[in-house]
N, C-alpha and C positions, 0 to 999 in steps of 0.2 A: 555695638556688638550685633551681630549679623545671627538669626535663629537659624537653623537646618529646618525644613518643610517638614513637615509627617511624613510622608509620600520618602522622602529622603529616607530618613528614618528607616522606615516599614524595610525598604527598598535594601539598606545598608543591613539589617538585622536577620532580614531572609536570607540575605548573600551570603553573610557571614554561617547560617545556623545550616544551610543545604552545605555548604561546600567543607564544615567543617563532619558532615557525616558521608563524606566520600561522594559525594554526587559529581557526575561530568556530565556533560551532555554529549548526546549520541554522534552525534556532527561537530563538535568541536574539532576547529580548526585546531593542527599545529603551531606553535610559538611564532616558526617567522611566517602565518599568516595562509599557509598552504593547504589542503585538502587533508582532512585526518584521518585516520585508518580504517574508520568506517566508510567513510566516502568515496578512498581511491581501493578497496573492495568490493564498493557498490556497484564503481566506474568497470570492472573486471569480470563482470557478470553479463555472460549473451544470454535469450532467452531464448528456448526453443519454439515452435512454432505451434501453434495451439487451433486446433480446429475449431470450424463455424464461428460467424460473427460475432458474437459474443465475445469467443476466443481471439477474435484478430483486435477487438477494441480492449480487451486487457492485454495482452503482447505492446500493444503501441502506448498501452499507458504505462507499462513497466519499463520499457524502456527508456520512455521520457523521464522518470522520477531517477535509474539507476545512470543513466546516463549525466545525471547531472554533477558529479561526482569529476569531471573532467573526461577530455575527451586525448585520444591518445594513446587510453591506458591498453595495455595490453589484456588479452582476456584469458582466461584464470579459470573460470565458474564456469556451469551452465544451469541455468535454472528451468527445471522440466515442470510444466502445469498440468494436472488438469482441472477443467474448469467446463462448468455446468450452470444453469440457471431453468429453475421451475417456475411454473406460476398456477397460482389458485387464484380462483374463482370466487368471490364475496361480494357480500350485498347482493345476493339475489331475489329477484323480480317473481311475484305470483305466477306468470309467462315462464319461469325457470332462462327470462337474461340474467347475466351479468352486470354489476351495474361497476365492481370497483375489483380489483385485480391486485393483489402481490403475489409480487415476484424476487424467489430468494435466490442467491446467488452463491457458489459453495467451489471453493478450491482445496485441490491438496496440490500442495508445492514439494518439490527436493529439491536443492542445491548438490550436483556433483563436480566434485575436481575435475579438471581438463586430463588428467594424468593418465597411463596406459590402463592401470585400474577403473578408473571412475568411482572413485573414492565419494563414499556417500557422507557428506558435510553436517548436512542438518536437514530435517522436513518440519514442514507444518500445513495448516489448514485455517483458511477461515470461510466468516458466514456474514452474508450481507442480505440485508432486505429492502426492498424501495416498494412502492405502489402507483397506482393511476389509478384515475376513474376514465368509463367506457363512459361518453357520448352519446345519448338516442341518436341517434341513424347520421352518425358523423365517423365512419370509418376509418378516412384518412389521418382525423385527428385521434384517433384512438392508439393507430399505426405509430403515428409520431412521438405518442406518448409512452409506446411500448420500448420504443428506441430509446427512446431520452434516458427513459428509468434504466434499460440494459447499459446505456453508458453511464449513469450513476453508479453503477452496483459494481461496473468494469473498473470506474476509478476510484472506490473506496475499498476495492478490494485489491488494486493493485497497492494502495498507501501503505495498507495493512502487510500487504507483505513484502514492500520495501523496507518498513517497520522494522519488523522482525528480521527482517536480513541485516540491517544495521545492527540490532540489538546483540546477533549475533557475532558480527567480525566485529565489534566492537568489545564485548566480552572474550573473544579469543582473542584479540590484541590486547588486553590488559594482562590476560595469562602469559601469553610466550614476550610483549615484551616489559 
């Protein structure tokens, strides 16, 4: 006689106890294996165009996350940003430098219909924060480091509201269908 693993177990008992209090997952595939309702509404969302760097490395990271959803689809949405990022000054030096730096990063999002209206879908907002430390008398590495973290806070902030954009057609797909 052959035992089932714990690991089995655990595995078969969580499955069973999530799924029997309605849980799905956001991205679940269709039956015969196709893109699910969140994903090919993901795939139907342009995103408008968002100024200053900042804004061009969240735009290219939203697109890459909605875009995955399939390509083809026709577009539907438009999703309008904007999008800003601060930074403070911490750990300061008796000389009144800097020695350590965050920088927060803050969107507010709407999703509008393509329609003659522009039918307002849903909004939201988030908030991200990353840091660096400043270099004694190493400028270019400070620069590099300032980039880095602005493309941290662009790609955790676009996840966040790929996120919620799924959370969303996916909650209105369970309603209408």
């Amino acid at each position: 006689m052959t035992r089932m693993p714990r690991r089995g177990l655990l595995a078969l008992g969580t499955g069973a106890a999530v799924a029997g209090c309605g849980f799905r997952p956001i991205y679940m595939p269709t039956a015969s294996g196709k893109a699910g309702p969140a994903q090919r509404d993901l795939a139907a969302v342009t995103v408008d165009l968002i100024p200053e760097r900042p804004g061009q490395l969240l735009r290219q990271a939203l697109q890459e996350r909605l875009a995955a959803g399939g390509s083809g689809v026709e577009h539907r949405y438009n999703l309008a940003v904007s999008f800003w990022i601060a930074g403070e000054a911490l750990g300061i030096q008796q000389d009144t430098t800097a020695t350590y730096v965050r920088l927060i990063g803050r969107a507010n999002w709407t999703l509008l219909a393509q329609d003659p209206a522009r039918t307002n879908l849903t909004r939201g907002s988030t908030r991200v924060a990353d840091d660096f430390n400043i270099l004694d008398q190493q400028y270019l590495a400070s620069d590099l480091e300032n980039e880095a973290a602005q493309r941290r806070i662009a790609d955790t902030t676009a996840e966040q509201i790929a996120l919620q954009l799924a959370a969303f057609f996916r909650k209105r797909a369970d309603t209408t269908g």
